[in-house]
N, C-alpha and C positions, 0 to 999 in steps of 0.2 A: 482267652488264649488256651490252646489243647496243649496241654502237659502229657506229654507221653513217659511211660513205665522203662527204667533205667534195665538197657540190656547187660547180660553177665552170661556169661556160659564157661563149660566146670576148667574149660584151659585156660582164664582169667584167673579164677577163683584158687588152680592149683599155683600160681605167681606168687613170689614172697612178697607179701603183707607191705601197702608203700613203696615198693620198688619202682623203680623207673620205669621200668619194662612192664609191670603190670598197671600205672598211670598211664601209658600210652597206649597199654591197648585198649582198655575201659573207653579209653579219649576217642580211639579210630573205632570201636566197635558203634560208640552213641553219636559220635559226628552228622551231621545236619539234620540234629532233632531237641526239640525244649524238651529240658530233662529238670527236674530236681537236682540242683546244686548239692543237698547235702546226701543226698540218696548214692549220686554222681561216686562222692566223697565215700558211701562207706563201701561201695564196690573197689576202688581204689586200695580199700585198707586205710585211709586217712579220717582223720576228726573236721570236724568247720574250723576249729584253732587252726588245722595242718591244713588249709586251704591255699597258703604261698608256697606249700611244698610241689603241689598239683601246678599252676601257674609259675613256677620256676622251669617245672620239668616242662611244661609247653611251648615255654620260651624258645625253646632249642629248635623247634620244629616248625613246621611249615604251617601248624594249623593257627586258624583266626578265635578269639576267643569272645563269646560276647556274657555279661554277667547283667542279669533281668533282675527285678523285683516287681511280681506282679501279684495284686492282694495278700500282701507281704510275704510272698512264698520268693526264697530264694531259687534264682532259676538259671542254668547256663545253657548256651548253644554255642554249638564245636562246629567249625567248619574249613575246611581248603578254602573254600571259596571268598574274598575277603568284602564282595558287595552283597552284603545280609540287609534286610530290611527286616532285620528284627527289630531295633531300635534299642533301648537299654545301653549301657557302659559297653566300647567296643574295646576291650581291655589290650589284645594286641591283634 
């Protein structure tokens, strides 16, 4: 599986640390690409501990969540779209 490089650009980056608002757009910027789950996490401003903080805050939203483990690399896929054939844990 192609693991693609977690996007971030500096109006992310300038979002307070954690926030809601900086979790969502990390979310909608990497949306329907395998990204690094903990990569995902530290653009976010979050730890892999602070991983229910990320999946609380997507709860809210319209996006589908899928959580992989592939050669034991933690791995998520964001998407609108709710029929992925990604396989892995289709978390919501």
């Amino acid at each position: 599986m192609r693991i693609k490089a977690v996007l971030r650009d500096s109006d992310i980056l300038k979002l307070d640390v954690g926030s809601e608002e900086r979790i969502l757009a990390a979310a909608k910027k990497n949306s329907d690409r395998v990204i690094s789950l903990p990569s995902l996490l530290k653009v976010m401003g979050l730890t892999f501990d602070d991983r229910s903080t990320m999946l609380n805050t997507l709860e809210e939203t319209k996006l589908h969540v899928w959580l992989l483990n592939d050669a034991q690399q933690h791995l998520i896929y964001i998407s609108e779209n709710d029929n992925s054939e990604m396989g892995g844990y289709n978390w919501q």
